[in-house]
Backbone as a chain_set.jsonl record, in Angstrom:
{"seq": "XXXXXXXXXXXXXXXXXXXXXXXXXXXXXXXXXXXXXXXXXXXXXXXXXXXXXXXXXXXXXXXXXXXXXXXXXXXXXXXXXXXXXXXXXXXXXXXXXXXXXXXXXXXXXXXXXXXXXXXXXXXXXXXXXXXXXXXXXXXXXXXXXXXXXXXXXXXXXXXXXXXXXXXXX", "coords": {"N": [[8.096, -5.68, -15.892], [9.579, -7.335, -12.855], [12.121, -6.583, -10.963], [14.946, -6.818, -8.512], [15.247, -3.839, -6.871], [16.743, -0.551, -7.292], [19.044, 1.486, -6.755], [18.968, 4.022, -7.66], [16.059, 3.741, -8.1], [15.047, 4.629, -5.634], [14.813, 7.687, -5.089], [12.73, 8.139, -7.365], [10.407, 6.286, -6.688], [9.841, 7.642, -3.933], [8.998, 9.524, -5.105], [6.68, 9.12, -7.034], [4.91, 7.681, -4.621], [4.618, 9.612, -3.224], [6.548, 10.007, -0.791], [8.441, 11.062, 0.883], [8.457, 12.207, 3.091], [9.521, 9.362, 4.096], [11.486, 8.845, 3.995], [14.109, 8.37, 5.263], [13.978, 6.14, 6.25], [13.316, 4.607, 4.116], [15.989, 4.813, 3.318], [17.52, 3.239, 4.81], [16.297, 0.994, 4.65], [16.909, -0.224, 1.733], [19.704, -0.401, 2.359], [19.623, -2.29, 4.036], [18.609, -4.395, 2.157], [20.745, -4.346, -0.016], [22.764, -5.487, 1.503], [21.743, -8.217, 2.03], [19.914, -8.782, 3.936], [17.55, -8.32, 3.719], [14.811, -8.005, 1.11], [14.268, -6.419, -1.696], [11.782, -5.747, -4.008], [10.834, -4.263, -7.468], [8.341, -3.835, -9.346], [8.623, -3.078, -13.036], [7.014, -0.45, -15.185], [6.538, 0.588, -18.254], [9.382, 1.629, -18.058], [9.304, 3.017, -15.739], [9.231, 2.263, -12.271], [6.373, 1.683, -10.705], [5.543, 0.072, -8.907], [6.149, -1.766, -5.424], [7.809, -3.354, -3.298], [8.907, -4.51, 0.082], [10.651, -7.255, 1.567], [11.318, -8.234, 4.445], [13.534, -10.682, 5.697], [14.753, -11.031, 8.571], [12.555, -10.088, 10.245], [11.752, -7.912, 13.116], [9.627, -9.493, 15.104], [10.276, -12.061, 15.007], [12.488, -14.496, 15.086], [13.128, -16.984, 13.893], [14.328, -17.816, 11.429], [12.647, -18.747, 9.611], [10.706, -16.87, 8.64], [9.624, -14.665, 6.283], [8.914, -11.239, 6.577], [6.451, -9.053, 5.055], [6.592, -6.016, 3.392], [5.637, -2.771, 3.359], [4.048, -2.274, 0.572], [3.524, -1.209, -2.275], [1.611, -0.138, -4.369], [1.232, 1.602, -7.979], [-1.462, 3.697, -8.265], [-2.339, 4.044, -11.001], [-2.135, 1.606, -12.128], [-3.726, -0.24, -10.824], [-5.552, -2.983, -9.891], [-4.826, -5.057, -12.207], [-3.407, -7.149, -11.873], [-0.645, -6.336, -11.481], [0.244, -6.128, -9.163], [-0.593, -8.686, -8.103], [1.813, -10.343, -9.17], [3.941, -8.758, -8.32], [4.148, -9.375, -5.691], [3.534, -12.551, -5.439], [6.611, -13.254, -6.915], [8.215, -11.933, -4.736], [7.202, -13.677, -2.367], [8.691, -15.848, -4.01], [10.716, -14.989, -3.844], [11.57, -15.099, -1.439], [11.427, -18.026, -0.84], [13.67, -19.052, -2.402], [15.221, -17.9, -0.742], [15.788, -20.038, 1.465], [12.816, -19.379, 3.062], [9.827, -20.109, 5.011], [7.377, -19.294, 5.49], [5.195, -16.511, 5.567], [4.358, -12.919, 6.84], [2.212, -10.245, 7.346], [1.362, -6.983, 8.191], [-1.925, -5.509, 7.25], [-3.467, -2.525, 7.259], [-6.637, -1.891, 8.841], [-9.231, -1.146, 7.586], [-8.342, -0.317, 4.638], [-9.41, -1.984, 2.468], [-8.828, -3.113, -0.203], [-6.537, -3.963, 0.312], [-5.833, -5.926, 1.494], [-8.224, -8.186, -0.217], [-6.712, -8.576, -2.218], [-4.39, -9.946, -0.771], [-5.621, -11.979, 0.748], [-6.672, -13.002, -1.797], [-4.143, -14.154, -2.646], [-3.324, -16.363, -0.564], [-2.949, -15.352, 1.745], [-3.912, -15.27, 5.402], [-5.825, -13.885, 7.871], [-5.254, -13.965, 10.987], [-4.839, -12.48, 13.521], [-5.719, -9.357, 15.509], [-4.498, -5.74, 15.679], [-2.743, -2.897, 17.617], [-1.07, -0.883, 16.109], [1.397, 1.402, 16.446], [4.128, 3.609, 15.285], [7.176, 5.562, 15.411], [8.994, 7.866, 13.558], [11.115, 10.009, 12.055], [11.588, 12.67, 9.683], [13.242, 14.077, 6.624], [14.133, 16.365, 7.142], [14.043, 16.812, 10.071], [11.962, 16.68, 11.548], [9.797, 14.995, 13.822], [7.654, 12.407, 13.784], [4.772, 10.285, 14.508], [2.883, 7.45, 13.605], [-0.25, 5.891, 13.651], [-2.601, 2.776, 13.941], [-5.011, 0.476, 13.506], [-4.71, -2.765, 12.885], [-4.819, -5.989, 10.668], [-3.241, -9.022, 11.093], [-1.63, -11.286, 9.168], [-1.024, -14.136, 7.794], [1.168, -16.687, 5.742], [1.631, -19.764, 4.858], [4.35, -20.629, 2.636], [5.024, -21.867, -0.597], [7.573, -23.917, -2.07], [8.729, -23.404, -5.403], [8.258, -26.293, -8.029], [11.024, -28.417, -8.698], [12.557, -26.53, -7.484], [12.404, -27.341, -4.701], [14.846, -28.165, -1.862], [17.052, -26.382, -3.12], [17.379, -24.084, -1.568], [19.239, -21.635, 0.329], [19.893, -20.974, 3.927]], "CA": [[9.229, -6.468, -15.504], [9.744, -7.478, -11.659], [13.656, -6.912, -10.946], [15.469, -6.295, -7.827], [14.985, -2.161, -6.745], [18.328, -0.183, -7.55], [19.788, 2.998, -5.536], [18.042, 4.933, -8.623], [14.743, 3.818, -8.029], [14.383, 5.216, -4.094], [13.648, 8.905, -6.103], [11.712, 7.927, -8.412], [9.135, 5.774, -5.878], [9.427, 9.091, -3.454], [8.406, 10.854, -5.806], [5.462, 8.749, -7.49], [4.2, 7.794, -4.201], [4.747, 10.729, -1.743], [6.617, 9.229, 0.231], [9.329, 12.127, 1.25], [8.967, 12.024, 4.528], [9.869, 8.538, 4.563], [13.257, 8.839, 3.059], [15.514, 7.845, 6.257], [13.47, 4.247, 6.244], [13.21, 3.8, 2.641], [17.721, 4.822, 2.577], [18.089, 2.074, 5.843], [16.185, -0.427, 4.026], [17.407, -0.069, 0.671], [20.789, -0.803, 2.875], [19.513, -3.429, 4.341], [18.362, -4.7, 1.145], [22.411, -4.2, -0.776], [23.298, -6.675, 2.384], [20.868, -9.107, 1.942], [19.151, -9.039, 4.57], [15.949, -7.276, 3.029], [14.141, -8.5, -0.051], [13.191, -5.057, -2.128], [11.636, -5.522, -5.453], [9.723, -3.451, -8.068], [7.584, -3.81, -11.18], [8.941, -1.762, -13.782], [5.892, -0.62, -16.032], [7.026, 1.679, -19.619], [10.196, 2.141, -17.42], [8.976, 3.461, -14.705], [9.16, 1.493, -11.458], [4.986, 1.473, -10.154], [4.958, -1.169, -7.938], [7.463, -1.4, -4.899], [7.782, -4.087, -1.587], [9.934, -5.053, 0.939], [10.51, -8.97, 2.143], [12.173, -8.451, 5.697], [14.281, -11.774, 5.909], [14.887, -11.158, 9.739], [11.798, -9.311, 11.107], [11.62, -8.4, 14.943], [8.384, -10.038, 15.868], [10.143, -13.88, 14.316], [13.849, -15.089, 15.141], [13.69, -18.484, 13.771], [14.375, -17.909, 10.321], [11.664, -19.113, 9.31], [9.569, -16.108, 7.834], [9.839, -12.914, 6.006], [7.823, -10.138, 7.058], [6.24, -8.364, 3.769], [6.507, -4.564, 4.229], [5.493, -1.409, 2.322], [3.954, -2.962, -0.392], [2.745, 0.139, -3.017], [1.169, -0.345, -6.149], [0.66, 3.213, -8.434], [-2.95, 3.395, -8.867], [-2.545, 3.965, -12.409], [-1.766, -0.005, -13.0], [-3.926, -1.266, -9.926], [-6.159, -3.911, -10.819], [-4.105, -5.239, -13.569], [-2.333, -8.386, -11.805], [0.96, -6.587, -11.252], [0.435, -6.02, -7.745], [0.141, -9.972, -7.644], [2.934, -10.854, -9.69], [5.071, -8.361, -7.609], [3.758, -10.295, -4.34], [4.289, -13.552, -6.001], [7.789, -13.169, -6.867], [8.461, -11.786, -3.286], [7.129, -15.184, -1.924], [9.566, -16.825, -4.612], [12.831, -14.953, -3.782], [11.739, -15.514, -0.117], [11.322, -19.859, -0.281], [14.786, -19.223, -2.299], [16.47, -17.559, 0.759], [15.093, -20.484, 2.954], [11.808, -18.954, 3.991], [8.645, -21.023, 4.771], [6.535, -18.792, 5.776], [5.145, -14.798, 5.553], [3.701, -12.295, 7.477], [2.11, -8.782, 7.3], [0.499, -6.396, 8.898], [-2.706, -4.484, 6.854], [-4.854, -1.553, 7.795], [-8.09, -2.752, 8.894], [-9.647, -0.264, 6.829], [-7.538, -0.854, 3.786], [-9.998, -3.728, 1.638], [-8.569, -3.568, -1.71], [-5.258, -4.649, -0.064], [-7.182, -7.362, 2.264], [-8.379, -8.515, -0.986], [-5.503, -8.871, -3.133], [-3.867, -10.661, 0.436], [-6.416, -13.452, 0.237], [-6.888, -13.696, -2.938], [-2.838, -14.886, -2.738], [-3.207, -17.09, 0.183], [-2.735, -14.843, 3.4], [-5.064, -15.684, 6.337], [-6.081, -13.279, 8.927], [-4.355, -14.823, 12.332], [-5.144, -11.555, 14.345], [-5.584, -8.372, 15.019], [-3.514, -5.399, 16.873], [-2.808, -1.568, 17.162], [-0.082, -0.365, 15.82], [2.416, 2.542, 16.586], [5.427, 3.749, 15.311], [8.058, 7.159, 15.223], [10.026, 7.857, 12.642], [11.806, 11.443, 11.491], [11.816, 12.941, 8.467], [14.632, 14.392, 6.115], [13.688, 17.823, 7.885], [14.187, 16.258, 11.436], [10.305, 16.415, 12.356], [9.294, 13.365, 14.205], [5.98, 12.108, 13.631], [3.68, 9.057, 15.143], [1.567, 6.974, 12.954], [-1.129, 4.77, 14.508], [-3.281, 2.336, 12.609], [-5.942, -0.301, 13.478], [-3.869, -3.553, 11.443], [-4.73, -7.0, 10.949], [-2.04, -9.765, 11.373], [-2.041, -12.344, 8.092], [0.114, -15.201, 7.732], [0.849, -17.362, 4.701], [2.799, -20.986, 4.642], [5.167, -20.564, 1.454], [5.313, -23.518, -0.988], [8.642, -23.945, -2.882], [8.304, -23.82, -7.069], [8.853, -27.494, -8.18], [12.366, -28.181, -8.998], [13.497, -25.636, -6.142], [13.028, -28.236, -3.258], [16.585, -28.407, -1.487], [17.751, -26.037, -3.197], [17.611, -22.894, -0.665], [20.338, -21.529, 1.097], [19.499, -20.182, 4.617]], "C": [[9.439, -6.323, -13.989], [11.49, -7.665, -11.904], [13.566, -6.208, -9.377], [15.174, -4.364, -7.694], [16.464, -2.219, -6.8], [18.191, 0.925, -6.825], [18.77, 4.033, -6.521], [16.55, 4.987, -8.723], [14.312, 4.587, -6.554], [13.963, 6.818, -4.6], [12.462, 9.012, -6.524], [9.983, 7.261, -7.538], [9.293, 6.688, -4.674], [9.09, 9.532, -4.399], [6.614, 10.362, -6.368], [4.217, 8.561, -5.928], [4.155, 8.759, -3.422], [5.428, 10.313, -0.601], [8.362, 10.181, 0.829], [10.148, 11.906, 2.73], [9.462, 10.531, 5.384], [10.854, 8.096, 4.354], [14.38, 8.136, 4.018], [15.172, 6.654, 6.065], [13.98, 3.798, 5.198], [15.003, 3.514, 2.735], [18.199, 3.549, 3.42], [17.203, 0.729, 4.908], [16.655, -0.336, 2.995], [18.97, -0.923, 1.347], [20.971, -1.61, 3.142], [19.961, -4.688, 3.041], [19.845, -5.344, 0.309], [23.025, -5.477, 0.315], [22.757, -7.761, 2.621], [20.173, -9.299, 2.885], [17.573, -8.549, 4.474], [15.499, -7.748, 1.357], [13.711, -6.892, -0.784], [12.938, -5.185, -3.694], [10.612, -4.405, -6.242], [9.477, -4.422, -9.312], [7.724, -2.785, -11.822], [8.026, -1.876, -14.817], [6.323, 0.427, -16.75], [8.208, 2.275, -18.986], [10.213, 2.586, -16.331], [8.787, 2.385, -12.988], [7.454, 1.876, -10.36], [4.627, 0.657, -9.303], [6.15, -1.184, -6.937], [6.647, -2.364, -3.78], [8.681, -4.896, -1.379], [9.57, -6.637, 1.424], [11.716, -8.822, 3.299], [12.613, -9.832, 5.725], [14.61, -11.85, 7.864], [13.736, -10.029, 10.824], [11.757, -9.476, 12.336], [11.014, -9.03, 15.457], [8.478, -11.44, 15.901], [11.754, -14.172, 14.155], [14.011, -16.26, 14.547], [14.168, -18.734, 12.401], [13.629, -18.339, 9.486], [10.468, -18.087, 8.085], [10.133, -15.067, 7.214], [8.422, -12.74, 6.305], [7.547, -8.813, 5.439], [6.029, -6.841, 4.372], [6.604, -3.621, 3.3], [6.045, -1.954, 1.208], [3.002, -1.913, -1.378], [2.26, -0.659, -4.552], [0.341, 0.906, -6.7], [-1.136, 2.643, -8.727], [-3.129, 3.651, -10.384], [-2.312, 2.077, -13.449], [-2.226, -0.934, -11.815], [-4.717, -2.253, -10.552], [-6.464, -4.671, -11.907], [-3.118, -6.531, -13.594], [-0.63, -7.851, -11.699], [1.262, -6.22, -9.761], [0.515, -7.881, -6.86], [0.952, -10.706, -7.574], [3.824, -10.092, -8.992], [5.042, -9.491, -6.002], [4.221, -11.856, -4.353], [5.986, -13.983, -6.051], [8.681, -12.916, -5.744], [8.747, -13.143, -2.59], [8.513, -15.742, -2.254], [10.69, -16.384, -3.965], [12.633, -15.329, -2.413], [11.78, -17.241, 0.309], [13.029, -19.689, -0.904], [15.513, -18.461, -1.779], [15.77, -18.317, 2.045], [13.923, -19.818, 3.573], [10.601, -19.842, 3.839], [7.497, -20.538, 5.071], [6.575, -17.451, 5.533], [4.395, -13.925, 6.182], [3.425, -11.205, 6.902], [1.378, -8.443, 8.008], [-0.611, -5.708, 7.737], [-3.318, -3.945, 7.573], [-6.275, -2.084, 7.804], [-9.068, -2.018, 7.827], [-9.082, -0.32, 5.1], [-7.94, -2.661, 3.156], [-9.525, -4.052, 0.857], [-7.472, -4.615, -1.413], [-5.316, -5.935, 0.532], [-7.703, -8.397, 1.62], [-7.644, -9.469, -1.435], [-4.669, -10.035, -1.643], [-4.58, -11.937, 0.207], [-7.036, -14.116, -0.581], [-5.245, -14.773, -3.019], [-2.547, -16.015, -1.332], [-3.205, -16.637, 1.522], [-4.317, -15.15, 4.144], [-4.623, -14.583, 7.319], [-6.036, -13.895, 10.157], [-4.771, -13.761, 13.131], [-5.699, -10.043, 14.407], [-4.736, -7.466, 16.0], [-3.811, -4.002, 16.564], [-1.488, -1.032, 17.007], [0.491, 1.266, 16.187], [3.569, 2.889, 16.074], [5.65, 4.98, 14.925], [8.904, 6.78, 14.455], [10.186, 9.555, 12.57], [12.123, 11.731, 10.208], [12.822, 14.021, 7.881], [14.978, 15.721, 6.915], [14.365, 18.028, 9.34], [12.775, 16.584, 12.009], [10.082, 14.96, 12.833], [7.713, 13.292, 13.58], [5.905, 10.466, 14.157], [2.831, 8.876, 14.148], [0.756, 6.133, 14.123], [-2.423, 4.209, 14.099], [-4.17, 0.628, 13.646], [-5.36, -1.401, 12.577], [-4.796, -4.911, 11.92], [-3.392, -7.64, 10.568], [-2.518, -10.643, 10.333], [-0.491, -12.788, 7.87], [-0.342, -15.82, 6.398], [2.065, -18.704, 4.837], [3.531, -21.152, 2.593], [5.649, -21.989, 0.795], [6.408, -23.127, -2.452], [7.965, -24.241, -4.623], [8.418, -25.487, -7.005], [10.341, -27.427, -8.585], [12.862, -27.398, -8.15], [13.909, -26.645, -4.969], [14.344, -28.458, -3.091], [17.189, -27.5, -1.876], [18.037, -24.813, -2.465], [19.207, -22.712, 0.17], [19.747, -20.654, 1.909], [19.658, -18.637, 4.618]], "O": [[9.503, -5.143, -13.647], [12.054, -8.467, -12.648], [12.696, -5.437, -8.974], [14.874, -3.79, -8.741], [17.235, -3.151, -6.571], [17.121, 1.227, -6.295], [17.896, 4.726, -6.002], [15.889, 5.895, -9.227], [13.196, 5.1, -6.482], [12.78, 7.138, -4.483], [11.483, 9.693, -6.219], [8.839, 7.664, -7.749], [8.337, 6.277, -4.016], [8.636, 10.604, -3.998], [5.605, 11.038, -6.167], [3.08, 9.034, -5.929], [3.214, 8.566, -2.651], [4.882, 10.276, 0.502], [9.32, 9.464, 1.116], [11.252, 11.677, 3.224], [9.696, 10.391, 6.584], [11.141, 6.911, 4.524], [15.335, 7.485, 3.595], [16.067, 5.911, 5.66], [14.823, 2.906, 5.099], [15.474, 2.43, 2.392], [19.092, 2.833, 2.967], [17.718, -0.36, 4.656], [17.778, -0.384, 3.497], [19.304, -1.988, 0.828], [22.039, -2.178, 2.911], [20.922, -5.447, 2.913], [20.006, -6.541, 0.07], [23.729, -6.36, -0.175], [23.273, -8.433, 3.515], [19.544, -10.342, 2.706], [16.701, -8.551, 5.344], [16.403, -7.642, 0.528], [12.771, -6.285, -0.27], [13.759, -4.787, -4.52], [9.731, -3.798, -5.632], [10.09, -5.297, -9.923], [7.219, -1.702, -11.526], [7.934, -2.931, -15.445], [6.582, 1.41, -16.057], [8.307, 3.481, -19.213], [11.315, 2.586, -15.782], [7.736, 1.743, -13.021], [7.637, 2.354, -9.241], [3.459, 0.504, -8.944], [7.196, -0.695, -7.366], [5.466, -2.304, -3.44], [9.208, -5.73, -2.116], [8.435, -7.08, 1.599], [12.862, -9.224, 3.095], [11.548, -10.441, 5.826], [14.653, -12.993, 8.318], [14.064, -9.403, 11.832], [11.726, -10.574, 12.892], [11.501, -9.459, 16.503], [7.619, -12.175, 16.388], [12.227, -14.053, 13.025], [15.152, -16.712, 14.632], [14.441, -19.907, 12.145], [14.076, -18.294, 8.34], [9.76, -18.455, 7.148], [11.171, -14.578, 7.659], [7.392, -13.414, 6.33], [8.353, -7.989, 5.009], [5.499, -6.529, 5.438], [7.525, -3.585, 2.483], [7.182, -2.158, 0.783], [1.788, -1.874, -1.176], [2.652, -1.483, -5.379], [-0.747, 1.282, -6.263], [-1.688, 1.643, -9.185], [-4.224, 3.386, -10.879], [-2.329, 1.652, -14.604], [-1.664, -2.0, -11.565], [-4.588, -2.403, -11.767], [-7.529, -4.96, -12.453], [-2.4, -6.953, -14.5], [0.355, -8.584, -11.788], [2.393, -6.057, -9.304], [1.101, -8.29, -5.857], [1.197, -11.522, -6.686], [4.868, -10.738, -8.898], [5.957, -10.168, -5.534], [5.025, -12.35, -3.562], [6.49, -14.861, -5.35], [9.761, -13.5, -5.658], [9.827, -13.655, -2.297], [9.353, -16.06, -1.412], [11.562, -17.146, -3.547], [13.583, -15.988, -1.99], [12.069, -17.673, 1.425], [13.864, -20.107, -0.102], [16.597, -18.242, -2.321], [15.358, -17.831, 3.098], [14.052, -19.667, 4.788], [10.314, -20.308, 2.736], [6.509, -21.263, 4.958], [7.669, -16.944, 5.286], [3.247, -14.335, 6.011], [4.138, -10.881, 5.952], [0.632, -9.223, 8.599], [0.155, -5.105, 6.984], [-3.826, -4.499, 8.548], [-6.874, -2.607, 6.864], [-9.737, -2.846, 7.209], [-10.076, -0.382, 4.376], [-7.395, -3.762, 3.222], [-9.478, -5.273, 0.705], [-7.224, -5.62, -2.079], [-4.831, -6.935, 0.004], [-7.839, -9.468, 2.212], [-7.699, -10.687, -1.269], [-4.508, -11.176, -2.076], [-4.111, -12.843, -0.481], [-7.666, -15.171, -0.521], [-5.27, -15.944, -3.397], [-1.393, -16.429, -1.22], [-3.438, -17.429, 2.435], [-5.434, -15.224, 3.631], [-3.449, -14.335, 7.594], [-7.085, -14.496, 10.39], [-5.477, -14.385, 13.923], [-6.113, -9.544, 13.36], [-4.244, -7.993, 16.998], [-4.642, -3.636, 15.733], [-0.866, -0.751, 18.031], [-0.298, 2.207, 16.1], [4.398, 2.18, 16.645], [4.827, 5.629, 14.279], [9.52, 5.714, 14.469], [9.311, 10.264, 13.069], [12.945, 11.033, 9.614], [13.232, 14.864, 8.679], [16.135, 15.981, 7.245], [15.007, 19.006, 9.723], [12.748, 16.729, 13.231], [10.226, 13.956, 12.136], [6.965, 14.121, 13.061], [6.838, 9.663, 14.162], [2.094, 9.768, 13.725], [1.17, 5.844, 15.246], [-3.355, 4.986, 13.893], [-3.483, -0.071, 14.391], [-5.441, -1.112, 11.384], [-5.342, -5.04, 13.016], [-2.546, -7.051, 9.896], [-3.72, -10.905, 10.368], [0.603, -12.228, 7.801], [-1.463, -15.746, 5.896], [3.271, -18.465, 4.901], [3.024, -21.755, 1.647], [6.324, -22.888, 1.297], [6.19, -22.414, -3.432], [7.059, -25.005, -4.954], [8.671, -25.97, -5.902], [10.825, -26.314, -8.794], [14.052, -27.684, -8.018], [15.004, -26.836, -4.439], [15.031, -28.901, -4.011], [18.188, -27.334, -1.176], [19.147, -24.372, -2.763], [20.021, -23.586, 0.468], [19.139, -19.694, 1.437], [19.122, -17.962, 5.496]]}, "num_chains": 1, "name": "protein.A"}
């Protein structure tokens, strides 16, 4: 089942994926998210929420309203290659044409095929490439620097039938 993420799931997906030290992000988007400005859904598989990604509605790199920016997009490896990493992606798209979006971006790891894959198997096109940086702090207060080799992939978002018109920016 693809539903909305709840306050109860940010545990539960720290915990499945390791993702600890990313707890201040995950609690500001999650926030975001409660204010609409953030898209966050999961796939809940035997209860368990296994699948998890963000749909930025106002990413920095794109003012026009125009796009979401897809962002930390997990899928447990115990249910990869199983179609629910598309159907979470899918549905993303959807809630993003119904909050007005016509377009989508991401960044992947150049290195990172499976997810390269699954990307153009769903329509994304490789538009560039770049090097990424970013600091963040963890619950601890350690900083840390990632830095990653990404490509840039775009996708033009086509409304269900019966949706046309009906968006609200």
């Amino acid at each position: 089942m693809i539903r909305p993420a709840t306050e109860a799931d940010l545990v539960r997906i720290e915990q499945l994926f390791g993702l600890w030290k990313f707890r201040l992000n995950n609690e500001r988007a999650f926030s975001e998210h409660q204010l609409g400005r953030l898209i966050w859904l999961v796939a809940e598989v035997g209860g368990e929420p296994l699948a998890s990604v963000w749909g930025e509605l106002f990413p920095e790199h794109e003012r026009s309203g125009r796009t979401m920016h897809v962002v930390a997009f997990r899928v447990h490896e115990s249910i990869r290659r199983r179609g629910v990493g598309s159907a979470l992606l899918s549905a993303l798209e959807s809630a993003g044409v119904e909050r007005g979006r016509s377009e989508a971006t991401l960044f992947v790891a150049q290195d990172n095929k499976a997810a390269q894959e699954l990307y153009k198997k769903a329509g994304f096109r490789t538009v560039d490439a770049r090097f990424a940086r970013w600091e963040f702090q963890d619950p601890a207060g350690t900083s840390h620097v990632i830095t990653e080799d990404q490509y840039v992939m775009h996708k033009m978002l086509v409304p269900a039938l019966g949706t046309i018109g009906s968006h609200s920016p």
